[in-house]
VOGU-3710 file (C-alpha; in Angstrom, 3 decimals, decimal comma):
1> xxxxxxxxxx> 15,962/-21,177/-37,372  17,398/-22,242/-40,338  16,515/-19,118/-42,197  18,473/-16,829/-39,615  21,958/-19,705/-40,026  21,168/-18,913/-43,861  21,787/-14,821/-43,231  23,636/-14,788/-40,322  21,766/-12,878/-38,051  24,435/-13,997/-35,204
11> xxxxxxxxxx> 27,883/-13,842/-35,568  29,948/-15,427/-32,956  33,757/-14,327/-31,748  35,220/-16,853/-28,994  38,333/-16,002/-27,120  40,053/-17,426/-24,319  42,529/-15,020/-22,330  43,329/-13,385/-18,670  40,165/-11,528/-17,051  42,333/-8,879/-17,569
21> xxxxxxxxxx> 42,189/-9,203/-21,463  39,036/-7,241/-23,230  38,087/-3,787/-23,086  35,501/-3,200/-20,286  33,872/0,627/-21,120  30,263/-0,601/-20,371  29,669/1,343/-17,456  27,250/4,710/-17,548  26,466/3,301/-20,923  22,855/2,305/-20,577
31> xxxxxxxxxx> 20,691/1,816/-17,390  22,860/1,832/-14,442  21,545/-1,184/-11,935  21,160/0,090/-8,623  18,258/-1,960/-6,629  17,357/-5,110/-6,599  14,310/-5,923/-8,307  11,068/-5,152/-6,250  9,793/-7,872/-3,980  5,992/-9,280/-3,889
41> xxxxxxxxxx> 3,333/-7,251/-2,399  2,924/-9,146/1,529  6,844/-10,407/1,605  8,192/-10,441/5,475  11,165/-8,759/6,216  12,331/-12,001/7,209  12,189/-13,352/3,466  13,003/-10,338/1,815  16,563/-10,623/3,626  16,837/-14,048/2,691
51> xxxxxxxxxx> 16,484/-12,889/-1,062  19,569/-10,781/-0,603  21,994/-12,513/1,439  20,734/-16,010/0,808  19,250/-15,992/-2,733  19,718/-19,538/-3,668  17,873/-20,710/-0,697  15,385/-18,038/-1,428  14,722/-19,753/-4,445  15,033/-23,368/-2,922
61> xxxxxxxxxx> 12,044/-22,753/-0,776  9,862/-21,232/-3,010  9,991/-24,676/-5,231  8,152/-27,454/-4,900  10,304/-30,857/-3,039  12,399/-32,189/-5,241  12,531/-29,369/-8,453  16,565/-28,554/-9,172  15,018/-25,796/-11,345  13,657/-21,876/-11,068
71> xxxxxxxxxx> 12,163/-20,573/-13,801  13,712/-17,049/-13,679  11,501/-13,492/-15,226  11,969/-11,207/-18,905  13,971/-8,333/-17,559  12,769/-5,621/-19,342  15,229/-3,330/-21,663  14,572/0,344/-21,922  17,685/2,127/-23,336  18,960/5,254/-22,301
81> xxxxxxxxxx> 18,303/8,901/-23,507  21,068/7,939/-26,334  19,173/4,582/-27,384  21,142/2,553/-25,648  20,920/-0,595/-23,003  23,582/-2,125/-21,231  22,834/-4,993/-18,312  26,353/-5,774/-16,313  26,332/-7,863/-13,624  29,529/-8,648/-11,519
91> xxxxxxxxxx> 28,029/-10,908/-9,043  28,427/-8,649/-6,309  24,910/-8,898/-6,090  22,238/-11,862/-6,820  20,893/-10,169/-9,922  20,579/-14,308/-11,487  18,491/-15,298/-9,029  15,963/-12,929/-9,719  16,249/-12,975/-14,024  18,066/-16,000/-15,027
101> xxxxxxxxxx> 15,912/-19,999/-15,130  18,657/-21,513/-13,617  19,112/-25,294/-14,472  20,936/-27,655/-11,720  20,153/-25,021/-8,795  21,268/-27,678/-6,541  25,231/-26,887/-8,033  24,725/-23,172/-8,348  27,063/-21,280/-5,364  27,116/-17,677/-4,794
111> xxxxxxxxxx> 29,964/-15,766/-2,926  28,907/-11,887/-3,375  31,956/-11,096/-1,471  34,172/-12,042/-3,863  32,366/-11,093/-6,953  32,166/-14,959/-8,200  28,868/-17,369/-9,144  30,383/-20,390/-8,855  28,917/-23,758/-11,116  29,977/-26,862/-10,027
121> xxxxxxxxxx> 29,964/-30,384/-10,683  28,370/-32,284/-7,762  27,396/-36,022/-6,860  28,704/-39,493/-8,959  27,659/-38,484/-12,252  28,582/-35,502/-15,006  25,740/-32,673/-14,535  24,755/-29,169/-17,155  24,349/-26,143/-14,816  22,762/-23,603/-16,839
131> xxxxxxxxxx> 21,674/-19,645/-16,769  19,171/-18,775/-19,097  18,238/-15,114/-19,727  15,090/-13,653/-21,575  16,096/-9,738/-22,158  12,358/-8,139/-23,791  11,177/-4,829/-24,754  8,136/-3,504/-25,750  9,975/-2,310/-29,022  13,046/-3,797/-30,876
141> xxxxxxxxxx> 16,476/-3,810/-30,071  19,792/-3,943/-32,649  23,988/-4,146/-32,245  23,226/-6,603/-29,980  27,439/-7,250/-28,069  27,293/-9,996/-25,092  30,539/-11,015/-23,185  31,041/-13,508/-19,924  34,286/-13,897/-17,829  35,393/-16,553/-15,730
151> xxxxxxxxxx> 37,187/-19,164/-15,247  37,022/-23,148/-15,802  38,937/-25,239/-13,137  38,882/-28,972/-14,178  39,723/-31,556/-17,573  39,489/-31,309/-20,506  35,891/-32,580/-20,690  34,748/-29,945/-18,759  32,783/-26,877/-20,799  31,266/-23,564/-20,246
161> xxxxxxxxxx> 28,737/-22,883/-23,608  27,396/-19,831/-24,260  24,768/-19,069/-26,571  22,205/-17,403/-27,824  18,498/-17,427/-29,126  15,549/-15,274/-31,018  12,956/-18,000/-30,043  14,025/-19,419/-26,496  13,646/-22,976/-28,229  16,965/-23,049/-30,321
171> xxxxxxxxxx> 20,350/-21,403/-29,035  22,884/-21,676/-32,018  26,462/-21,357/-33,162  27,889/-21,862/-29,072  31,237/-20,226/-28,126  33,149/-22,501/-25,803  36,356/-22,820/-23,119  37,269/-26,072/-21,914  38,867/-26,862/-18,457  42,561/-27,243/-17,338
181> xxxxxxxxxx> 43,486/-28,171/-13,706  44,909/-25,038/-12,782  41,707/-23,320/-13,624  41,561/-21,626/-17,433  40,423/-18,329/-17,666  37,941/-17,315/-21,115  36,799/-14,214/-22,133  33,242/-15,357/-24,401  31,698/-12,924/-26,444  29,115/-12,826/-29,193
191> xxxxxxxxxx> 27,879/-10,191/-31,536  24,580/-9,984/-33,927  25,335/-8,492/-37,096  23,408/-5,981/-38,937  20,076/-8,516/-40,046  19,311/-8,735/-35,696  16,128/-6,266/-35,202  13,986/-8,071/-32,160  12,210/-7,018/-29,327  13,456/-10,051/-27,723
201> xxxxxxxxxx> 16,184/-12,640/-27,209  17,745/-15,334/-24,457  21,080/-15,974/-24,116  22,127/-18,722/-22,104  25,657/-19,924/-19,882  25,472/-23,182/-19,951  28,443/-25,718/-18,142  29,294/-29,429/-18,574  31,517/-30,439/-15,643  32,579/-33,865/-14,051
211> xxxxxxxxxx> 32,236/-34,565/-10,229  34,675/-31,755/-8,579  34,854/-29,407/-11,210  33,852/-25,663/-11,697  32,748/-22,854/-13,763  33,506/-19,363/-11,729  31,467/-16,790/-13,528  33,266/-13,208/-12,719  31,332/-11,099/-15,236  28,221/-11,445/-17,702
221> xxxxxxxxxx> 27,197/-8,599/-20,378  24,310/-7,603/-22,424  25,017/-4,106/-24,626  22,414/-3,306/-27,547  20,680/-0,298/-28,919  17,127/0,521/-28,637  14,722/1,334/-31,198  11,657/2,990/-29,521  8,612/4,153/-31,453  8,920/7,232/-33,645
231> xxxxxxxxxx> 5,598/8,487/-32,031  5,870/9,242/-27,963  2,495/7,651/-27,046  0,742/4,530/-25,932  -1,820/2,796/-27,729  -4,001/1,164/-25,550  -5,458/-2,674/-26,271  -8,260/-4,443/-25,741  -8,263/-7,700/-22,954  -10,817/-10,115/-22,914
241> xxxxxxxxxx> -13,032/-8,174/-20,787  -13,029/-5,427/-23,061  -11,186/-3,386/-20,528  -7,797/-1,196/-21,816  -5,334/-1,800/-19,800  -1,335/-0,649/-19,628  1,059/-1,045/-16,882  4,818/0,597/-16,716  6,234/-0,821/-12,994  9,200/1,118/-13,941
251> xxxxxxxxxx> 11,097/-2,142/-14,729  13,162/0,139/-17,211  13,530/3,388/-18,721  11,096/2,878/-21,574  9,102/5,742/-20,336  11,781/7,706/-21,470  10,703/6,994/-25,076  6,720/6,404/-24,974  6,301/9,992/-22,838  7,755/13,383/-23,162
261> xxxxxxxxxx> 9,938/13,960/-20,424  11,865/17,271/-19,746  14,756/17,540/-17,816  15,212/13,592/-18,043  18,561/14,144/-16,945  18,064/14,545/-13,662  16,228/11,032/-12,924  18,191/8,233/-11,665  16,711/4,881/-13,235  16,832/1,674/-10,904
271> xxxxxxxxxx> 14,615/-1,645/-11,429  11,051/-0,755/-10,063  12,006/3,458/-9,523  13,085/6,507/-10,762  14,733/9,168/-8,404  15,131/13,116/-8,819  18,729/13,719/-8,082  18,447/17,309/-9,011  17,012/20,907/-7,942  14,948/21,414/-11,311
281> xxxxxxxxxx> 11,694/19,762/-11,414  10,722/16,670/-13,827  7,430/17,399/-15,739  6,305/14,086/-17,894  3,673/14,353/-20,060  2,147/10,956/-21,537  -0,101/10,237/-24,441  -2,245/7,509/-24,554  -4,813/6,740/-27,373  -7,814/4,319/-27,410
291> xxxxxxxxxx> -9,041/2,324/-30,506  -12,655/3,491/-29,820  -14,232/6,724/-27,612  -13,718/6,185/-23,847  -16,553/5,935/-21,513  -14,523/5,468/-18,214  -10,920/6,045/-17,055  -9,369/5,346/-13,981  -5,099/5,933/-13,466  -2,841/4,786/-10,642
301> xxxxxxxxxx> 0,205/6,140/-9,841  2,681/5,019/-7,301  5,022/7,711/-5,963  6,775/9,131/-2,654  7,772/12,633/-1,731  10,036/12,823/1,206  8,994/14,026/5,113  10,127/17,522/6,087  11,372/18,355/2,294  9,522/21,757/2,396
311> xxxxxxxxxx> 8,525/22,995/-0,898  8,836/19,332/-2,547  5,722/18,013/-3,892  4,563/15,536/-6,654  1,618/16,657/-8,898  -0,501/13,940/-11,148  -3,111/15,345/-13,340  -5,206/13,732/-16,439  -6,295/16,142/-19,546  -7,863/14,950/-22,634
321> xxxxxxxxxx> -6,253/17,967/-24,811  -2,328/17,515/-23,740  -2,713/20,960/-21,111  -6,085/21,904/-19,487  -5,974/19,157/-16,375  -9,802/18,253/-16,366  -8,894/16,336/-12,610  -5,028/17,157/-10,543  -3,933/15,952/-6,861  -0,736/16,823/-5,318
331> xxxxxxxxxx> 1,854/15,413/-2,857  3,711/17,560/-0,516  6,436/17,048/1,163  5,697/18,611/4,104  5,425/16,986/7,491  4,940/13,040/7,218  5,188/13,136/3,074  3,612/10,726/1,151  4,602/7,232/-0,150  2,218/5,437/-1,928
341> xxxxxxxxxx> -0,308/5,423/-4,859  -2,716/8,645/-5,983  -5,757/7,519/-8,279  -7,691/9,743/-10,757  -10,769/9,078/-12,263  -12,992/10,067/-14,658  -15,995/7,901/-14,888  -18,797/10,878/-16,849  -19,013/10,161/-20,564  -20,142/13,724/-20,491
351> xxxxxxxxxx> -16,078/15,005/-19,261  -14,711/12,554/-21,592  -16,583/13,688/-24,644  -15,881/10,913/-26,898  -12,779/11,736/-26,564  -10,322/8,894/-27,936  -7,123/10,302/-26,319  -5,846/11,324/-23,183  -2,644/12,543/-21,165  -1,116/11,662/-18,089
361> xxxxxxxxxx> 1,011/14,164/-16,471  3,393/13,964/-13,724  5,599/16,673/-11,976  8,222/16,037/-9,120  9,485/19,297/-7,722  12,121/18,882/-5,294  12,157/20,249/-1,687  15,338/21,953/-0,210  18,967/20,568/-0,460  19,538/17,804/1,067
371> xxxxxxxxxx> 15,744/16,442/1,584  14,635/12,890/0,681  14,480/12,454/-3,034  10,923/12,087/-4,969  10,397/9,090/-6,612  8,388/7,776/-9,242  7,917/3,788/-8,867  4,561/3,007/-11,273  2,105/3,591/-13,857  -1,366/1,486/-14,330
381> xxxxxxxxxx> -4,508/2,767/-16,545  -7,551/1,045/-17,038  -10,073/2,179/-19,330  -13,444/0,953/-20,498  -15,147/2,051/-24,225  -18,428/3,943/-24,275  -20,068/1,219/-25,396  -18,928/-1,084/-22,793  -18,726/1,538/-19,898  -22,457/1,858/-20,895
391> xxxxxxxxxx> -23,501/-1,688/-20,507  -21,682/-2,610/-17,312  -23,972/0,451/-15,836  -26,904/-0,901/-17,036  -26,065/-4,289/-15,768  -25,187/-2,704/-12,349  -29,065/-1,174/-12,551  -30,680/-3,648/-13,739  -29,474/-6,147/-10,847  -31,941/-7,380/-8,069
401> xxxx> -31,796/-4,834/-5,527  -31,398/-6,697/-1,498  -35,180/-6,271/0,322  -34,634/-3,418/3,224
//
């Protein structure tokens, strides 16, 4: 770390002033946050409404006796058909619950009503209550701008931190507000300058407070440009098993920028789907390539098409040359609809010819005004070599067949 002090890839600015203070102009900027993040496959309704009205005790129970600690998830950056990424939360909804590790859980309070994540000093002794965020890509992001708002009610002893890291180890150069008794509003920001270029980085709140004191969090920022591949295609990688595997749950728009996708406009991104909002039809096409000739393929697609949205269908197809579909199904929209995942395969080494490349396309057509929208909520592909496809079928041959 002492390399990036010696260069200054950060560069901190620290201000304390009204919430008012600061120009806002985030919003529509980058990947508007609609939905909360998908829940586990199996999750009661029961639990799944305790995630969204009562987050913290969400978390709570999901921890072993004892742990004052969650451990939080990478939320995935994509950027926007200009490049760029913005994550805003106001704390109208539990977005930290699902994203941030959260240190001191035990004096974390949420009050979506009013906006506010409140951090507060609880028990005999000083505590830290700290928000850590890992923001990842699968490509690197610059201009990297953070900001958080709130307010500090307490002494002078009392401290909101905030930070920032390329390694989640070390967070450097902190920007801080101390406390007053009437409550002391800050405006924190931070900016990277021109030496940042990572697919990854953490940036964490972090509060010091005495028994009875608070940090009210009103607003927390992440704004940074994207830098996507030159080439819009996947390269698929080998696992331990030999199988190539890729997976896009739709955490983010980077299929904007690994796939050609016309009419992109007209898709409305949110954490785990995107929606057709328009009358024109989506077509993505997606490249993938393999490091050796495939000898098996098999692609899973999660999607919906709305009931009684005549003419509205979703059509997933897999071609080896970018156009001629060598296997298609199709979704309509007609009567019950669909909602759930179509799976192509193409298991003859004969149809895949060696090939070392193939294409993924997807269409959502809309039905009439007014119907439910399509939506497009995942992406999985597994794919074996020839060599390997080969030997697992000889394997499956050669095994002991059961006496009739």
């Amino acid at each position: 770390m002492a390399d990036l002090r010696r260069v200054g890839v950060w560069s901190f600015l620290l201000c304390v002033a009204s919430l008012a203070a600061g120009a806002r102009g985030e919003e529509g900027n980058g990947e508007v946050r609609l939905a909360r993040a998908p829940m586990p496959a199996g999750i009661t309704e029961e639990a799944r409404a305790s995630r969204v009205s009562r987050p913290i005790e969400a978390l709570k129970s999901r921890l072993p006796a004892g742990v004052d600690r969650s451990p939080g998830q990478p939320v995935e950056m994509g950027g926007d058909r200009v490049l760029r990424y913005v994550y805003r939360d106001t704390f109208g909804e539990a977005w930290f619950a699902e994203d941030a590790a959260i240190e001191g859980l035990s004096c974390v309070r949420w009050d979506g009503a009013a906006r506010a994540l409140h951090l507060e000093g609880r028990g005999a002794q000083p505590r830290r209550v700290s928000l850590t965020y890992h923001f990842a890509a699968p490509y690197d992001a610059k201009e990297l701008v953070t900001e958080v708002q709130g307010v500090v009610q307490g002494g002078r002893a009392d401290c909101v931190e905030f930070t920032m890291s390329t390694d989640g180890k070390e967070f450097i150069h902190p920007a801080r507000a101390w406390g007053r008794a009437e409550g002391n509003a800050f405006h924190l920001m931070s900016a990277a300058s021109y030496q940042f270029d990572r697919p990854s980085f953490w940036i964490r709140i972090a509060a010091d407070l005495a028994p009875g004191s608070r940090v009210t969090l009103n607003e927390f920022v992440a704004n940074c440009r994207m830098k996507p591949p030159g080439r819009r295609e996947v390269t698929l990688s080998a696992d331990a098993e030999g199988r190539l595997a890729y997976r896009d749950a739709l955490a983010s728009s980077r299929l904007l920028h690994v796939a050609e996708v016309q009419n992109a406009e007209a898709l409305e991104w949110r954490r785990g789907a995107a929606r057709l909002t328009s009358q024109e039809p989506v077509v993505i096409r997606q490249r993938f390539v393999a490091p050796a000739p495939l000898g098996s393929l098999r692609v899973r697609v999660g999607h919906a098409v709305g009931p009684q949205a005549p003419g509205g269908s979703n059509t997933i197809a897999l071609s080896l040359d970018g156009e001629k579909p060598l296997v298609l199904r199709t979704a309509s929209g007609a009567d019950a609809g669909f909602n759930g995942v179509t799976e192509l395969r193409l298991e003859d080494a004969a149809a895949l010819a060696n090939a070392q490349q193939f294409y993924l396309h997807i269409t959502l057509a809309p039905g009439a005004q007014g119907a439910a929208p399509n939506v497009l909520s995942s992406i999985e592909v597994e794919a074996r070599p020839a060599e390997a496809a080969a030997a697992a079928t000889v394997a499956s041959t050669a095994a002991p067949q059961p006496r009739p």
